[in-house]
N, CA, C and O atoms as a printed pandas DataFrame, in Angstrom:
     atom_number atom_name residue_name chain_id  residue_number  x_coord  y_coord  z_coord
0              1         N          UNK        A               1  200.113  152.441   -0.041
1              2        CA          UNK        A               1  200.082  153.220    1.173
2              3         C          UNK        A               1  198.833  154.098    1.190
3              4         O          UNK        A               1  198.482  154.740    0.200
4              5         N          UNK        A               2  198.227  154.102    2.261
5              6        CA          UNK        A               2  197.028  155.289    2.447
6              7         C          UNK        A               2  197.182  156.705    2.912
7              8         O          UNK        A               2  197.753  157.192    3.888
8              9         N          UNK        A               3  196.530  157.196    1.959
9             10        CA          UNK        A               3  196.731  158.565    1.907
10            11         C          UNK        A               3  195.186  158.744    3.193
11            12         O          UNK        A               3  194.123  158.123    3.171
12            13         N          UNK        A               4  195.634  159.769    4.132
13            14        CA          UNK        A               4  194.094  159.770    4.989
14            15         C          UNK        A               4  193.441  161.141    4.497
15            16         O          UNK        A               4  194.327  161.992    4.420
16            17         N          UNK        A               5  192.274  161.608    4.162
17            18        CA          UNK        A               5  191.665  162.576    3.839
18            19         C          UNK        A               5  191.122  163.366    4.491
19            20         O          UNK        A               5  190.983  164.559    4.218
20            21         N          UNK        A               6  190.490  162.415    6.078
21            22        CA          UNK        A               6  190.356  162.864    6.634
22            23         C          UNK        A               6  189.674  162.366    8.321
23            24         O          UNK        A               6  188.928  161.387    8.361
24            25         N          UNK        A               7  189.936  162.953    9.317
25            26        CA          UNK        A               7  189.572  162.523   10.927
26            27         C          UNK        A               7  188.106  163.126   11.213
27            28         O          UNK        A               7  188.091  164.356   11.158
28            29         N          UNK        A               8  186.914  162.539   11.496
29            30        CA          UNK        A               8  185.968  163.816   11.952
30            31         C          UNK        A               8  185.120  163.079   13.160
31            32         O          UNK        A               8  184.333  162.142   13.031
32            33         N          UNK        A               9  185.456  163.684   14.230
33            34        CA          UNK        A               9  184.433  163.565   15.729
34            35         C          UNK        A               9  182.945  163.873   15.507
35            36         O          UNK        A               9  182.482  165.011   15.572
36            37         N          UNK        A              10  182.157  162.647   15.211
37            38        CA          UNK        A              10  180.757  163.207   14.806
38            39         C          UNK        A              10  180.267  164.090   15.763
39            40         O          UNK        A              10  180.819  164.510   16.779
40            41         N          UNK        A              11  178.956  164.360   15.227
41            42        CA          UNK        A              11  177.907  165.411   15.951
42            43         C          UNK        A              11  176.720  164.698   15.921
43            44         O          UNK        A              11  176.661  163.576   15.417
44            45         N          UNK        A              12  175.589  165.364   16.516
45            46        CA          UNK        A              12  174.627  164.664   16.675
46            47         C          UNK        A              12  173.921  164.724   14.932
47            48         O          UNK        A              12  173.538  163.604   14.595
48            49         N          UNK        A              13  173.767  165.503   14.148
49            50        CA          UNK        A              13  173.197  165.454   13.289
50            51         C          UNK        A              13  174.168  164.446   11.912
51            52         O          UNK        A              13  173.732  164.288   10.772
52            53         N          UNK        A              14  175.302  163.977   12.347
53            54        CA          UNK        A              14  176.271  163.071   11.532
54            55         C          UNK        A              14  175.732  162.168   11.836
55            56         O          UNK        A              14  176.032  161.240   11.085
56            57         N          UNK        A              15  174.786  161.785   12.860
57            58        CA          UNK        A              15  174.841  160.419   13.287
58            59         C          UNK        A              15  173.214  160.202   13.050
59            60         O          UNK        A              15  172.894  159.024   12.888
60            61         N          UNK        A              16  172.347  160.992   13.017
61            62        CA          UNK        A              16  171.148  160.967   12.559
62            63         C          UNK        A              16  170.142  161.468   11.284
63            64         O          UNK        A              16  168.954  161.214   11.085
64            65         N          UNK        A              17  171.218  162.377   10.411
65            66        CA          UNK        A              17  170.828  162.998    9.173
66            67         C          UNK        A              17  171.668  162.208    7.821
67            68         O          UNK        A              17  171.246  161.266    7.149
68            69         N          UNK        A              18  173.049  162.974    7.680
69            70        CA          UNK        A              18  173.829  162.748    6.995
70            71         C          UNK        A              18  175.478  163.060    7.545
71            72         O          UNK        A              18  175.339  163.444    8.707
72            73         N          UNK        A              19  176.899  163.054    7.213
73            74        CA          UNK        A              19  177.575  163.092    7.588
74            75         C          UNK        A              19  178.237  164.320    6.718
75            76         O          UNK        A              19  178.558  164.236    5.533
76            77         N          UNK        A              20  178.390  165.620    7.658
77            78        CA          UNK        A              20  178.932  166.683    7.061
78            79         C          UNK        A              20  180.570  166.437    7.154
79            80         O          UNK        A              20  181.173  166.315    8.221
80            81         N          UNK        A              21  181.302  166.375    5.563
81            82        CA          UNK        A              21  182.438  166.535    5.589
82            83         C          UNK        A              21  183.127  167.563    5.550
83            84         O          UNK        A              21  182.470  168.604    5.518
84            85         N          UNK        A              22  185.082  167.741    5.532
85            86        CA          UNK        A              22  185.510  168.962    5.596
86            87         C          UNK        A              22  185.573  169.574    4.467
87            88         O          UNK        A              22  186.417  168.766    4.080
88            89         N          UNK        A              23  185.432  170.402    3.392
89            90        CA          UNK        A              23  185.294  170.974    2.574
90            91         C          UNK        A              23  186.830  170.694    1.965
91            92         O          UNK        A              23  186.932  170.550    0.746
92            93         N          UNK        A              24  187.918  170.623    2.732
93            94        CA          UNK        A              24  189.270  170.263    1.708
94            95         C          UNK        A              24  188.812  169.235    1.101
95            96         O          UNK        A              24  188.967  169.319   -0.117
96            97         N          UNK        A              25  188.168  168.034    1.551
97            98        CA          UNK        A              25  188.270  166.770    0.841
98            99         C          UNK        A              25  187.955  166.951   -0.728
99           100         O          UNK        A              25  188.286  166.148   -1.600
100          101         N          UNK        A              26  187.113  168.399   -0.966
101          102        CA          UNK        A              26  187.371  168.321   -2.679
102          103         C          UNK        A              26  188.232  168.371   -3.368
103          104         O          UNK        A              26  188.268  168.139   -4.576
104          105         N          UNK        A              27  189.157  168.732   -2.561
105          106        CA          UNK        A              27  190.820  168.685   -3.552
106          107         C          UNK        A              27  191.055  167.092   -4.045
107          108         O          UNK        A              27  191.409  166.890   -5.207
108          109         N          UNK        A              28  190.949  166.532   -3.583
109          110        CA          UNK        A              28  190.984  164.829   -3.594
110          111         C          UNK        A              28  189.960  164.247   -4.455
111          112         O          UNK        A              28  190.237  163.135   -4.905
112          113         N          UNK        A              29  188.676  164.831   -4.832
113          114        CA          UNK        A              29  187.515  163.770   -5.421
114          115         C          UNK        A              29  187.691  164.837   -6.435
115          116         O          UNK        A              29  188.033  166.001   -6.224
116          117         N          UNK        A              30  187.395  164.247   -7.617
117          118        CA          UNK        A              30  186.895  164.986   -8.904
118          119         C          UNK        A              30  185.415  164.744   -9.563
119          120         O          UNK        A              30  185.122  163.588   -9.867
120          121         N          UNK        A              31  184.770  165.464   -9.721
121          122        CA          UNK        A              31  183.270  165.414  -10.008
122          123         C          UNK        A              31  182.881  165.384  -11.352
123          124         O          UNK        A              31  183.278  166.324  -12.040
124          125         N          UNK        A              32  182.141  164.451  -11.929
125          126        CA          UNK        A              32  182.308  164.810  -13.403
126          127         C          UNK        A              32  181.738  166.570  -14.017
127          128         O          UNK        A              32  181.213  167.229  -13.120
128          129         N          UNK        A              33  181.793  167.022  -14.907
129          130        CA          UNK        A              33  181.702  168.195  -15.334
130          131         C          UNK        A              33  180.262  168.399  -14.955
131          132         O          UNK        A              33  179.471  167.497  -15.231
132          133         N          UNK        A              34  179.844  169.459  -14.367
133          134        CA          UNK        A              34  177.745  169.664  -14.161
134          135         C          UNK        A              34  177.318  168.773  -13.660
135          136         O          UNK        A              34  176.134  168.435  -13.641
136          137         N          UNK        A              35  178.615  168.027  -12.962
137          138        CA          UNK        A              35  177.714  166.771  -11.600
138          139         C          UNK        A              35  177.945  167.752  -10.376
139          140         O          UNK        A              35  178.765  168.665  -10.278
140          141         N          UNK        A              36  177.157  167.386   -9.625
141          142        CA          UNK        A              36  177.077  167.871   -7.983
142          143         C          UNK        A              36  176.934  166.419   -7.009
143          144         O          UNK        A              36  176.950  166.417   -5.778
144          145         N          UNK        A              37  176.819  165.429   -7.727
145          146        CA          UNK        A              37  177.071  164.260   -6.836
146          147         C          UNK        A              37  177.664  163.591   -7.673
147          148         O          UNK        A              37  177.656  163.740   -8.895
148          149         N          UNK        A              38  178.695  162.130   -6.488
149          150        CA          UNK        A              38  179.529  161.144   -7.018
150          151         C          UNK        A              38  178.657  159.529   -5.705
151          152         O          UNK        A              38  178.313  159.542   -4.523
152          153         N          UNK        A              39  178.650  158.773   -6.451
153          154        CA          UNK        A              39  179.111  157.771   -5.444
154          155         C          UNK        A              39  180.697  157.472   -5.316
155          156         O          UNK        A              39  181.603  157.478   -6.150
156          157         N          UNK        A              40  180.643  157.104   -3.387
157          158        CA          UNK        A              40  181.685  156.359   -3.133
158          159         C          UNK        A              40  181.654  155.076   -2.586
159          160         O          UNK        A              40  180.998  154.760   -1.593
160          161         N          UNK        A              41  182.651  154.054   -3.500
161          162        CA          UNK        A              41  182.544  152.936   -2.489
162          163         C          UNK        A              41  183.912  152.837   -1.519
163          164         O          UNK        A              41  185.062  152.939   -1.945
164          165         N          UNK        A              42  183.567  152.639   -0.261
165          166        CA          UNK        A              42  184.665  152.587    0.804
166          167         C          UNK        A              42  184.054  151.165    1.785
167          168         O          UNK        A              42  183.067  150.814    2.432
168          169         N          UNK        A              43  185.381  150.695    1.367
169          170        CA          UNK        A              43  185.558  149.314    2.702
170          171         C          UNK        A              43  186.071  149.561    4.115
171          172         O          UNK        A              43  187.191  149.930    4.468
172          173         N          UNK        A              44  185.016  149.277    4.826
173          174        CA          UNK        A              44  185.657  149.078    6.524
174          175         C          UNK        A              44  186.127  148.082    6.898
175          176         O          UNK        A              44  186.224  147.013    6.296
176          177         N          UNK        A              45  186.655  148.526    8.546
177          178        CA          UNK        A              45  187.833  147.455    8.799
178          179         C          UNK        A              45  187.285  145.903    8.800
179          180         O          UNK        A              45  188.096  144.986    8.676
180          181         N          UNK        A              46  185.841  145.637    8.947
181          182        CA          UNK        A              46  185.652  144.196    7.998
182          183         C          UNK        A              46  185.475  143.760    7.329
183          184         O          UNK        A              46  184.789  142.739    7.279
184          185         N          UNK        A              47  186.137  144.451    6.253
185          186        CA          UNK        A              47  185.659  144.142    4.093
186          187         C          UNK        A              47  184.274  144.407    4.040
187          188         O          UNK        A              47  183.862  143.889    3.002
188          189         N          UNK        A              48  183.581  144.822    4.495
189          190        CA          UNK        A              48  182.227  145.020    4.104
190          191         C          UNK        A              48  182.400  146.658    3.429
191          192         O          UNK        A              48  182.974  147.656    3.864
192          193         N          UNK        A              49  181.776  146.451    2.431
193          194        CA          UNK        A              49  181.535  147.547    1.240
194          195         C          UNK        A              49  180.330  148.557    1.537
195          196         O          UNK        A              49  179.322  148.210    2.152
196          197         N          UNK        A              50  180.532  149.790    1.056
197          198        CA          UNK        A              50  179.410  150.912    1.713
198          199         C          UNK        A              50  179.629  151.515    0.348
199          200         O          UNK        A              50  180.573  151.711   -0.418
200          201         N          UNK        A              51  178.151  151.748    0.400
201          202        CA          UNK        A              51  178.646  152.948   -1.159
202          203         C          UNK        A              51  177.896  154.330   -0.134
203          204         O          UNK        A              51  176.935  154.107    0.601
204          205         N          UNK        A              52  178.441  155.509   -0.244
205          206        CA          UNK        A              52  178.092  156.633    0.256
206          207         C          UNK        A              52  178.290  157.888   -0.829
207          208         O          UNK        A              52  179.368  158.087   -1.388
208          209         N          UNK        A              53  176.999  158.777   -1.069
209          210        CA          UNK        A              53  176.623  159.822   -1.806
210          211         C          UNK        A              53  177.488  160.456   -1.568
211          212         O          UNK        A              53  177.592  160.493   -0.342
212          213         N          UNK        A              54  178.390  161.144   -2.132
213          214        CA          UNK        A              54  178.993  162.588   -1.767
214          215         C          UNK        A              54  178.333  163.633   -2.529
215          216         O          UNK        A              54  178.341  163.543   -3.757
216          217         N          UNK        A              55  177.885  164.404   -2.081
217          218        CA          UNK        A              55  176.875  165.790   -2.688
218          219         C          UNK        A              55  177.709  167.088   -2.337
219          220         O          UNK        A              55  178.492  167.231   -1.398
220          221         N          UNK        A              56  177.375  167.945   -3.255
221          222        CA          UNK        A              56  177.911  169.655   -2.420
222          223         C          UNK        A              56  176.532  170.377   -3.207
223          224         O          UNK        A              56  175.632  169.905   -3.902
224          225         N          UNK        A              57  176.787  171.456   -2.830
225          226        CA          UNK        A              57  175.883  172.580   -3.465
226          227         C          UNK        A              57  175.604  172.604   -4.669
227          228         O          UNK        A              57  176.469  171.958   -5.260
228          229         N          UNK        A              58  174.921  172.968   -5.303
229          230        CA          UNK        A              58  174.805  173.194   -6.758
230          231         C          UNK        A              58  175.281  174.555   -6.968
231          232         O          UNK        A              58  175.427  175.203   -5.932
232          233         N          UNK        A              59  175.633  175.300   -8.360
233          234        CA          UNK        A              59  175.604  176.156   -9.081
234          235         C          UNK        A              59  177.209  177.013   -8.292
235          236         O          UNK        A              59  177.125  178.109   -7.738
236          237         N          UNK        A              60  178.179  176.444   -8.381
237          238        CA          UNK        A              60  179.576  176.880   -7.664
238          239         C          UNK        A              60  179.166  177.600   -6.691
239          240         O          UNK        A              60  179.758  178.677   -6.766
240          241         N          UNK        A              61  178.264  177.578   -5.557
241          242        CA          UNK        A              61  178.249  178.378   -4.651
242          243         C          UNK        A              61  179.774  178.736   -3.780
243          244         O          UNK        A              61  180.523  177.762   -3.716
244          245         N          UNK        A              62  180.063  179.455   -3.408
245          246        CA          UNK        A              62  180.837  179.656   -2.567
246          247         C          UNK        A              62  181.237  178.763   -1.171
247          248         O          UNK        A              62  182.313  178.821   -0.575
248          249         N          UNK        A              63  180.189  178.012   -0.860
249          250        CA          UNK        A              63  180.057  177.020    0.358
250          251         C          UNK        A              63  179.741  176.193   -0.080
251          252         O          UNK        A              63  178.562  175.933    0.162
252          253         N          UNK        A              64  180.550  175.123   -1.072
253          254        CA          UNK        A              64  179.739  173.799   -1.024
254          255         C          UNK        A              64  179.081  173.044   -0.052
255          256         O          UNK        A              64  178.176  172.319   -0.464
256          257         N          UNK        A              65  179.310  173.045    1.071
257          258        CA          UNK        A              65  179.046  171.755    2.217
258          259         C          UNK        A              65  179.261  170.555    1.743
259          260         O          UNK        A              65  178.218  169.964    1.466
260          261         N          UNK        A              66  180.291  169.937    1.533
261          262        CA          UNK        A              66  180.043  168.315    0.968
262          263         C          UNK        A              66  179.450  167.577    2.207
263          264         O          UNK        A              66  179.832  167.726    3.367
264          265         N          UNK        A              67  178.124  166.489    1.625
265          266        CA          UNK        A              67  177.922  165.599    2.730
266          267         C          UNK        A              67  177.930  164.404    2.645
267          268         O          UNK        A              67  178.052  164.306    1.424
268          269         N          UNK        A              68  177.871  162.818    3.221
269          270        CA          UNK        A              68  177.835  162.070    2.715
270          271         C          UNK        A              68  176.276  161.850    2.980
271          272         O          UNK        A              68  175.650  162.519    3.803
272          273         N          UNK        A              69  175.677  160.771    2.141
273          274        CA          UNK        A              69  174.538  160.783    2.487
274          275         C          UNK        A              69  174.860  158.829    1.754
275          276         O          UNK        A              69  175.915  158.211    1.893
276          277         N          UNK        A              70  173.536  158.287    1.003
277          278        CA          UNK        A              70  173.583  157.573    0.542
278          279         C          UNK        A              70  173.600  156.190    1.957
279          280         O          UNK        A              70  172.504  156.181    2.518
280          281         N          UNK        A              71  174.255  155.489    2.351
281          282        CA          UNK        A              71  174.852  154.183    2.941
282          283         C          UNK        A              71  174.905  154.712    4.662
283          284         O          UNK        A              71  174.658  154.195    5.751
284          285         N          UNK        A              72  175.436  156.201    4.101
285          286        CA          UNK        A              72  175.915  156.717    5.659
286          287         C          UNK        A              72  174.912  156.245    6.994
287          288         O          UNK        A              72  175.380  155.678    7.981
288          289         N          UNK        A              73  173.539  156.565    6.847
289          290        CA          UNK        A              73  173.121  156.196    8.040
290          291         C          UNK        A              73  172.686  154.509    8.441
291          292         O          UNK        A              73  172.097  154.248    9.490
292          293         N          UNK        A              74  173.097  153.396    7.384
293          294        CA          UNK        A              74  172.962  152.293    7.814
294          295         C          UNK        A              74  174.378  152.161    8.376
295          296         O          UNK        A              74  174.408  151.841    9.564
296          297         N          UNK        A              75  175.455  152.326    7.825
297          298        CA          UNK        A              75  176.945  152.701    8.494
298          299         C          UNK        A              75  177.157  152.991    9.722
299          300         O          UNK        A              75  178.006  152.557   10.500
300          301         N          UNK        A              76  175.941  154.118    9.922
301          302        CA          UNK        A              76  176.148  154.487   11.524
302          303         C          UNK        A              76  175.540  153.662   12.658
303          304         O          UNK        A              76  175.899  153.510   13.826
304          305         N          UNK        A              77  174.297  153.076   11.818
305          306        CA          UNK        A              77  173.231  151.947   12.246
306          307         C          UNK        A              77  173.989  150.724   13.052
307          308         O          UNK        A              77  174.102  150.425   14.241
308          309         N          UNK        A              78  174.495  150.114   11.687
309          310        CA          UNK        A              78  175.204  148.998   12.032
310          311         C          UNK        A              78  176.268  148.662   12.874
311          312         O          UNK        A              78  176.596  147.561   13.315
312          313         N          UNK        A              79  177.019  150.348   13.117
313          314        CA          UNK        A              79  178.224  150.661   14.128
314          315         C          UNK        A              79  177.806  150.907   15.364
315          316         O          UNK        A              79  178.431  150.692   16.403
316          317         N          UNK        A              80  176.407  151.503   15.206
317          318        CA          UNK        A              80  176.381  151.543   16.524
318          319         C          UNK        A              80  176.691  152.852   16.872
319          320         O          UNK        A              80  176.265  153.119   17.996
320          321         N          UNK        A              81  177.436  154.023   16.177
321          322        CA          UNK        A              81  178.011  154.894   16.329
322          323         C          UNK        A              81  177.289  155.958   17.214
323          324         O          UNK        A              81  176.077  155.786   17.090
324          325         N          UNK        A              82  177.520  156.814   17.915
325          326        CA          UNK        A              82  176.984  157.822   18.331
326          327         C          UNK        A              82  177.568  158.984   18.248
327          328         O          UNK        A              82  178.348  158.774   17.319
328          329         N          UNK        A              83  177.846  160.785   18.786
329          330        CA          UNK        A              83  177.956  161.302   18.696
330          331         C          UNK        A              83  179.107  161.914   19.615
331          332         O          UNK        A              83  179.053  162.414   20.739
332          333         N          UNK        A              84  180.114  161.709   18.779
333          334        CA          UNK        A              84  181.456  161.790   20.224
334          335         C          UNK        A              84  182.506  161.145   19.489
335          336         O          UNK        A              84  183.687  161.490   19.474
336          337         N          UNK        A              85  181.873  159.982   18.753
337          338        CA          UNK        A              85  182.576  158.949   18.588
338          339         C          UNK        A              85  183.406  159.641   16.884
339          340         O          UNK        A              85  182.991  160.697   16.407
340          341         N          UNK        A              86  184.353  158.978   16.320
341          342        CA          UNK        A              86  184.777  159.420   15.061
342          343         C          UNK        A              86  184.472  158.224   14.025
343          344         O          UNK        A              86  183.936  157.135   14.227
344          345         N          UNK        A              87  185.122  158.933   12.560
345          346        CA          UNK        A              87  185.482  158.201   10.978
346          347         C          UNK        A              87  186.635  158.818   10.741
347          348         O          UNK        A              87  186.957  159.985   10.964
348          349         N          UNK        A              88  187.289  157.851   10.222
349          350        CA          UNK        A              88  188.625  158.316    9.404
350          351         C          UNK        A              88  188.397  157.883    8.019
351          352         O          UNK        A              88  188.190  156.676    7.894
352          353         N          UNK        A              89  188.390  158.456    7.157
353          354        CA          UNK        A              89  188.534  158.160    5.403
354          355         C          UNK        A              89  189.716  158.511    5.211
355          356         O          UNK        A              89  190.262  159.570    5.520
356          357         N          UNK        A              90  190.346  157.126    4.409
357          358        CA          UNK        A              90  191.308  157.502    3.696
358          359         C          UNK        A              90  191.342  157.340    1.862
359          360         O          UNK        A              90  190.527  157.947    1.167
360          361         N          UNK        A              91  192.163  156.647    1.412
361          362        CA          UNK        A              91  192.231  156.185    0.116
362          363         C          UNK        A              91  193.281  155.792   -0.349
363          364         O          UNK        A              91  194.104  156.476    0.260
364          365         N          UNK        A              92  193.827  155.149   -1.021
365          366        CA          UNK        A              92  194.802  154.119   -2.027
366          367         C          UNK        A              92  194.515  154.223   -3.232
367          368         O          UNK        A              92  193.407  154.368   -3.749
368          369         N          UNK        A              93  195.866  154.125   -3.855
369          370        CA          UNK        A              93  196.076  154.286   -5.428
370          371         C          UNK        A              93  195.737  152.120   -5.786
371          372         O          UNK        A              93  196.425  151.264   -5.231
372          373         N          UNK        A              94  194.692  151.820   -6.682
373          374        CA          UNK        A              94  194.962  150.631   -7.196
374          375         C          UNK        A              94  195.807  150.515   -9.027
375          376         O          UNK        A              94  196.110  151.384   -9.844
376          377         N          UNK        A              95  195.891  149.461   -9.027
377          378        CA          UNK        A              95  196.731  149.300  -10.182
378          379         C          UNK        A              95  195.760  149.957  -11.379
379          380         O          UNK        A              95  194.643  149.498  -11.618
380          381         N          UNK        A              96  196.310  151.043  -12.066
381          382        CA          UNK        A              96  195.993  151.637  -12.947
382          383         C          UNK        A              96  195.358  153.156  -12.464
383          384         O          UNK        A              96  195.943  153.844  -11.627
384          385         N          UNK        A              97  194.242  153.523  -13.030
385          386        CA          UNK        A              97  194.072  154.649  -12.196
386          387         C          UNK        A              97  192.617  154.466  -11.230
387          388         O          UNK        A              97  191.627  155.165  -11.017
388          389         N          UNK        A              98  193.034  153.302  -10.853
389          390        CA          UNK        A              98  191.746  152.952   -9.342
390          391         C          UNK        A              98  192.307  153.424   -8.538
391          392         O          UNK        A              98  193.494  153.706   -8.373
392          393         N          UNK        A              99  190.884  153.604   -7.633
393          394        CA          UNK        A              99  190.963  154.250   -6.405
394          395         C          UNK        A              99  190.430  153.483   -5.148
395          396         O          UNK        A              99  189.208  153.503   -5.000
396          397         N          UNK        A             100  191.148  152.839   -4.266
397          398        CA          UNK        A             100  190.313  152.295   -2.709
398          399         C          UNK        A             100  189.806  153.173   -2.087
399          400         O          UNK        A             100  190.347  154.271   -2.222
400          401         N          UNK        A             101  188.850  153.113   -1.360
401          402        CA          UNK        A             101  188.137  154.225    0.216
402          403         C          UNK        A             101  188.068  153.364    1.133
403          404         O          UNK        A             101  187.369  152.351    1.151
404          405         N          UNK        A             102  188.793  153.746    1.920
405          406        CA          UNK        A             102  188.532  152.797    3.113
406          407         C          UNK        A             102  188.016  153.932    4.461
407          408         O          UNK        A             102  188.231  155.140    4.565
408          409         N          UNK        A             103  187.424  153.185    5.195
409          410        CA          UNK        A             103  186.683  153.904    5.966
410          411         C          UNK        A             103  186.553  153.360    7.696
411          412         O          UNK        A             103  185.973  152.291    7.889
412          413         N          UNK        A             104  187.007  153.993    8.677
413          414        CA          UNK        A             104  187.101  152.941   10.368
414          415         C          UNK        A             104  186.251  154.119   11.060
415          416         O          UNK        A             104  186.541  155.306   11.211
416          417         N          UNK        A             105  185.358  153.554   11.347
417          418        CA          UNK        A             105  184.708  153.805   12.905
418          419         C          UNK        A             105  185.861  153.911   14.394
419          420         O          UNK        A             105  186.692  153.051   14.684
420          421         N          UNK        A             106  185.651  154.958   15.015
421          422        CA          UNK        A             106  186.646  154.774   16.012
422          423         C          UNK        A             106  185.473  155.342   17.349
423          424         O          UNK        A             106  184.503  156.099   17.366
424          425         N          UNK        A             107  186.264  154.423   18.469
425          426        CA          UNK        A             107  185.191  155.385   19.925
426          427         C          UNK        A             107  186.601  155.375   20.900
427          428         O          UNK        A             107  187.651  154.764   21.103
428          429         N          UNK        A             108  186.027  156.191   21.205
429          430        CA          UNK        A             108  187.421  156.537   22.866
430          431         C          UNK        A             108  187.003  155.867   24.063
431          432         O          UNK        A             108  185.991  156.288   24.624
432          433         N          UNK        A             109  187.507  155.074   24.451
433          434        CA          UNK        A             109  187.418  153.880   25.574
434          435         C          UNK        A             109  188.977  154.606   25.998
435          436         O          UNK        A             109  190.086  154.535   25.468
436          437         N          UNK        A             110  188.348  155.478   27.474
437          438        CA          UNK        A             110  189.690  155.113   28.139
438          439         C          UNK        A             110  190.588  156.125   27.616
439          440         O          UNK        A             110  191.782  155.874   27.773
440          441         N          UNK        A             111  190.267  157.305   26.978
441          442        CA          UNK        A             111  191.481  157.785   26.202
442          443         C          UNK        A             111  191.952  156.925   25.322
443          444         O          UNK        A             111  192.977  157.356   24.793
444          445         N          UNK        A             112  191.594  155.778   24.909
445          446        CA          UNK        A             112  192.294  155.465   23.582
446          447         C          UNK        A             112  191.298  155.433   22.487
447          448         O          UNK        A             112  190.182  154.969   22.718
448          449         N          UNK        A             113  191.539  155.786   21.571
449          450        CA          UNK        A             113  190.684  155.549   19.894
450          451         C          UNK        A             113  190.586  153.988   20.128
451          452         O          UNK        A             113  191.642  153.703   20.692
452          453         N          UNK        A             114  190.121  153.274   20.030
453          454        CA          UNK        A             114  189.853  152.090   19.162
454          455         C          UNK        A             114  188.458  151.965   18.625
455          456         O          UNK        A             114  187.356  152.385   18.976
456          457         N          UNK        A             115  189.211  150.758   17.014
457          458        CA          UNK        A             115  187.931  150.621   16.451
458          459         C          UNK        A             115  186.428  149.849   16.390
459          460         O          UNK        A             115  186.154  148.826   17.018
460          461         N          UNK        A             116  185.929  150.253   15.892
461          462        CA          UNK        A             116  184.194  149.857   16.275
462          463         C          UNK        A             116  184.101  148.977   14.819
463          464         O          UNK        A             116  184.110  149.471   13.691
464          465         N          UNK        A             117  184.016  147.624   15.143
465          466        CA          UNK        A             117  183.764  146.708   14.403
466          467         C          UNK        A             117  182.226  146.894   13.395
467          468         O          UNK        A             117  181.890  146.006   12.611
């Protein structure tokens, strides 16, 4: 079952810099000890694989900002995505102590979410 981490309505600078996440999502990722970055790999809704940087601040600042960086802007490239539009990240437990990321593009057609291939 997927656990979701998180919903975010881009902005213009998500869609042309990097993708600022919500700061809870660190409860969920663990960083190795005196790392400030992790890769993630997360599959979208067509098995295609993305690896995306997750970074925060250095030196325990008080404001990490986590962002994604890394994959993110061919992600947005290839979607097509613009600024309006959303990502949902979630994640899954795999057998042992793996972890899935899965990741959907969504645009509002109409009042409805659907997803962006």
């Amino acid at each position: 079952m997927d656990q979701h981490l998180f919903t975010k309505l881009l902005s213009p600078v998500d869609t042309t810099h990097r993708l600022s996440i919500p700061e809870a999502i660190l409860r969920d990722i663990e960083f190795p000890a005196g790392q400030h970055a992790i890769n993630i790999e997360a599959t979208d809704t067509i098995e295609q694989q993305w690896t995306f940087r997750l970074s925060i601040r250095r030196n325990d600042n008080l404001n990490p900002r986590p962002v994604f960086t890394g994959q993110w802007i061919q992600f947005v490239k290839e979607k097509g995505l613009k600024a309006g539009d959303r990502i949902v990240l979630s994640r899954q437990q795999t057998e042992g102590d793996g972890v899935q990321y899965r990741i959907r593009a969504e645009r509002n057609l109409f009042n409805i979410w659907v997803n962006v291939e």
